[in-house]
N, C-alpha and C positions, 0 to 999 in steps of 0.2 A: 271210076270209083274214087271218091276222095277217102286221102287217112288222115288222121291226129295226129300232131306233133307229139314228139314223145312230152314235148312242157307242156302242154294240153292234158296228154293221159292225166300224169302226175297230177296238174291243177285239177280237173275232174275228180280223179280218185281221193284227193285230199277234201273237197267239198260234201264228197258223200261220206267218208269216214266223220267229221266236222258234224253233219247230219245225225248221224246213226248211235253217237255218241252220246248226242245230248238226249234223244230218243231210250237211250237203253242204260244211261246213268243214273243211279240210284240218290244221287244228289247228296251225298253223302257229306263226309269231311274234304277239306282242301288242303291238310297240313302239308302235303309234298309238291301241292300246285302255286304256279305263280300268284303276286298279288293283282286283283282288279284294276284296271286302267281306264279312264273317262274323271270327266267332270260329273260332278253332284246335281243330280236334276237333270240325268242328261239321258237318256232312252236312246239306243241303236234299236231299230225294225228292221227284222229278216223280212223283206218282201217283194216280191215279181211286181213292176214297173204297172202293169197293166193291174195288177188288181190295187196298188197302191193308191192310180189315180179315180180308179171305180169305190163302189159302196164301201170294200173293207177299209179303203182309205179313211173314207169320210167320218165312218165307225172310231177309227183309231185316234184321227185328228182329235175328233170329236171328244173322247174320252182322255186318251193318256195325254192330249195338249190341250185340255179345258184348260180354260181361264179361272185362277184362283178366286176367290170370290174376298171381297174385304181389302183389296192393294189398291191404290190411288189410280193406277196406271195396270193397266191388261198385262197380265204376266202367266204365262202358264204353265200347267203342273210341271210338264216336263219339256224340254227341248227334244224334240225330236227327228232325229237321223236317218232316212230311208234307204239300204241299198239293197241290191237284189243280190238273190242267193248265190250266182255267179261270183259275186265279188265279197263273199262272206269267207275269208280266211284268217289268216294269224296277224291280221293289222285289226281285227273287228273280235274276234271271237273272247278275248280276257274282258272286254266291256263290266263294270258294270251292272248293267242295266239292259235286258236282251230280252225282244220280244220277237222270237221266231216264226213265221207263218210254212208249214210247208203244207201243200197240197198234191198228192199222188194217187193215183189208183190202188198202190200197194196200200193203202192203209185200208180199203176195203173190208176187212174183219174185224177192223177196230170200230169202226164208222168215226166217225169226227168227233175230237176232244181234248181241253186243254190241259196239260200241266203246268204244274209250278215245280222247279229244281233251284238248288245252290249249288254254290262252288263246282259248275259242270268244267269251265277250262278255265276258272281263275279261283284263288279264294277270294270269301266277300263277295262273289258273285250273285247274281239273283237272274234268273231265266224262268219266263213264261213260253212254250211250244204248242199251236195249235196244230193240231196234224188232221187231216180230213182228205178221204179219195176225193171230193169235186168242190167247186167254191160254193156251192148252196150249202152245203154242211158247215165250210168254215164260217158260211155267214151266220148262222142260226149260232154258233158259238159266239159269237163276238157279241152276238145283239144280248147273248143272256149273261156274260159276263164283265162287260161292257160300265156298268156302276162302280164295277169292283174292284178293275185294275189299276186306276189312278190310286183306289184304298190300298190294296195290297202294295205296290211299290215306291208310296208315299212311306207309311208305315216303315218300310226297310229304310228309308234313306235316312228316316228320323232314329232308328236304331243307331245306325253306322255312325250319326254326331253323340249319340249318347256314348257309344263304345269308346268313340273317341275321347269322349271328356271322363271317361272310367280310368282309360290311361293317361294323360296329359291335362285333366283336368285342376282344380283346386279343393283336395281334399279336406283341408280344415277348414272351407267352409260348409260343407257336405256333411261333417262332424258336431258342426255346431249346430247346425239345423235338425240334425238327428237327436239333439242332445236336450236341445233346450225346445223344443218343438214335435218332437216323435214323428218324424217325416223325414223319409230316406230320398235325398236328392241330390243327381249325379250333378255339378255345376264346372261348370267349363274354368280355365285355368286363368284367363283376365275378368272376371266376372268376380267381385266379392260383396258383403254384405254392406249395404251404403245403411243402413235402418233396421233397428232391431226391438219391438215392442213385447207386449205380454202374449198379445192376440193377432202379430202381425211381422211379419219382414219383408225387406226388399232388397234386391240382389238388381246393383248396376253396375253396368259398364259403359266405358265411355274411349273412343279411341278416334284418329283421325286417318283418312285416306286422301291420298291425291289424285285428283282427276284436273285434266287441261291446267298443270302449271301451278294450280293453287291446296292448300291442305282444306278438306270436308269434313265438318264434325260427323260423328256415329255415335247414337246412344241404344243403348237396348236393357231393357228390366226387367224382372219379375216381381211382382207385385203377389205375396200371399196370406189370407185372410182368413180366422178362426171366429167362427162363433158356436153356440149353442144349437143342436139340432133338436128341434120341438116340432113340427108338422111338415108335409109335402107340400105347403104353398110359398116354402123358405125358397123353393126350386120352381117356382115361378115365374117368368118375364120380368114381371113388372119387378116385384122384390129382388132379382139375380141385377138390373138393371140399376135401380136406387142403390143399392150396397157400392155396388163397383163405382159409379160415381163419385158419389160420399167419400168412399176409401181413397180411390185414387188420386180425389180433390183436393186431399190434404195430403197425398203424400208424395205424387210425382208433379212438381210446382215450380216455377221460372222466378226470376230475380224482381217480378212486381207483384202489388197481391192481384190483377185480374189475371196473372199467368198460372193456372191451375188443368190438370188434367179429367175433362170430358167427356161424354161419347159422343162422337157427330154421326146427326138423324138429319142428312140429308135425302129428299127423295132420290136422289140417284145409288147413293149407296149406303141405305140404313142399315143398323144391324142386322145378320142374321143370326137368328138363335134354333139350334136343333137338339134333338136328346141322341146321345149317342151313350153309347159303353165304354167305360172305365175301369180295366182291372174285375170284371164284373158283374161293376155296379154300374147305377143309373146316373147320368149325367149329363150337364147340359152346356154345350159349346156354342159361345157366340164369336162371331168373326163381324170384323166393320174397323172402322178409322175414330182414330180419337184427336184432340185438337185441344189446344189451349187457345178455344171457341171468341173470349172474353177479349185477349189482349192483343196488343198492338204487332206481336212477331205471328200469331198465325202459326203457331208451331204444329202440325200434326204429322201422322202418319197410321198402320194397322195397327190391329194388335188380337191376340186369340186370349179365349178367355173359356176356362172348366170351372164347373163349378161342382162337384160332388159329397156325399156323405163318407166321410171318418165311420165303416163301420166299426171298430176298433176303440175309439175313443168318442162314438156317439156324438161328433160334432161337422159342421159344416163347413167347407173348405172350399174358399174362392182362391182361384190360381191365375193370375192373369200375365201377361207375356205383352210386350208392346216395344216395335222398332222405331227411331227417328233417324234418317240418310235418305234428305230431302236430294240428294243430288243423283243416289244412285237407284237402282233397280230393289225393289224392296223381299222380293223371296223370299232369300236366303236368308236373309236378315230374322225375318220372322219366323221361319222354320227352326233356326237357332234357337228361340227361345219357346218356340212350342215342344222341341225336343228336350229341353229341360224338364217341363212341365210335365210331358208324360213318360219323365223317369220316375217320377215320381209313386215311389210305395208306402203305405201306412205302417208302421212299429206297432207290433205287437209287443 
């Protein structure tokens, strides 16, 4: 007869309490629990070896490390870390970003089904758990929520920079856009207003990094646009598309006149445009790469772009967001200022 180590018992019993916790936590507040630990964009997956490398793997890859669509270069939603439940303890569990799989027989009276928790053993946390007696059940979960989880933990991680720029942010530019504009917008602490119109502003920054020995320029901007809302063909393709040009052609421009900012319609990666929700309301985001197309530096990189109705003020609102850091990895970058963008509330 073989026994357990007693460090064995203790590791065992600590993995299942770890379990039964996040299971039977109400996901409540975290004020008395520690802060979240990981990088941004970065997913820890609870999961056994063998199903990681079968279907739920592929499901997962597939989903939570899809390839962002609109980055020059393949970058995906999130980075993700696979270990199994055995080794799910107090170096993994304040994560972030935590996507649990358990599968047992015990769950039998449940049959198979996912939650959503926060703050289960960090604050600032965010934990997705699918629990299911056999892996056929876990699979028919994944396959049906599967669109949804890059949405849902996207979403958080764009919160957590807006929180961030709530506290450490630049509040009298936030003020003045509120003021002279009636648009409530959380804006980060080196970001201020480069342009300031009747019908228009733009919010840049510009900073340098060092990679291999040498300084790399960083720029990133918002670009936002008021006009008159008169019909639903103003939220159009074609018309969302002509505006943003136009706009940004005169307003985000390099030191000649063929350096002006574009949208680039290559067939590899044209825009895409989809209607999504806002607060709401109906709206239409387009994701692609822009370029100052014309001139001799070639300057491009992404950029995301909302475009929605003011219903408040009956007017039409172009929001556009666009990163340049030709040297580095472009994500983050862009995320940055797509989380400005959907801080964004209307003044009543």
């Amino acid at each position: 007869m073989r026994y357990l180590s007693a460090l064995a018992i203790v590791l065992l019993f600590s993995i299942a309490t770890l379990f039964h916790s996040c299971s039977s936590s109400t996901g409540g507040g975290g004020s008395n629990k520690p802060g979240h630990t990981g990088a941004a964009w970065e997913m820890v997956v609870v999961i056994n070896q063998n199903y990681w490398e079968g279907e739920m793997g592929q499901i997962l890859r597939k989903s939570l490390g899809s390839v962002i669509y609109g980055l020059p270069q393949p970058e995906p939603s999130f980075k993700l870390v696979a270990i199994p439940q055995a080794n799910f303890g107090r170096l993994y569990n304040k994560h972030r970003n935590l996507f649990l799989i358990d599968i047992d027989p015990k769950y039998s009276a449940d049959g198979p089904k996912l939650e959503r928790r926060k703050n289960v053993w960090a604050k600032g946390q965010y934990v997705v758990q699918v629990t299911s007696p056999n892996e056929l059940g876990a699979l028919q979960v994944l396959k049906e929520e599967a669109d949804q989880l890059p949405v849902y933990f996207t979403n958080k991680e764009l919160s957590r920079i807006v929180e961030y720029n709530q506290k450490f942010g630049n509040p009298s530019a936030g003020e003045k856009i509120k003021k002279k504009y009636g648009l409530n917008m959380v804006v980060p602490k080196a970001m201020d207003l480069a342009l300031e119109k009747d019908n228009l502003f733009w919010l840049w920054l510009e900073r340098d990094r060092t990679q291999g020995g040498y300084q790399h320029q960083i720029n990133q901007g918002v670009v936002v646009y008021f006009e008159d809302y008169q019909d639903t063909t103003q939220l159009s393709e074609e018309y969302i598309m002509q505006v943003r040009d136009s706009i940004n052609g005169l307003v985000v421009t390099g030191s000649t006149d063929d350096a002006f900012m574009q949208t680039f319609y290559g067939d590899e990666l044209p825009p895409q445009m989809l209607p999504v929700d806002f607060r709401g309301n109906y709206a239409m985001e387009t994701r692609g790469l822009w370029c100052f197309c014309e001139a001799a530096s070639k300057m491009g990189g992404p950029f995301v772009s909302l475009v929605t109705v003011d219903p408040v003020n009956n007017r039409l609102v172009f929001m556009e967001g666009y990163a340049y850091a030709p040297q580095f990895d472009k994500r983050e970058y862009l995320r940055e200022v797509e989380a400005i963008i959907k801080s964004v509330t209307f003044e009543k």
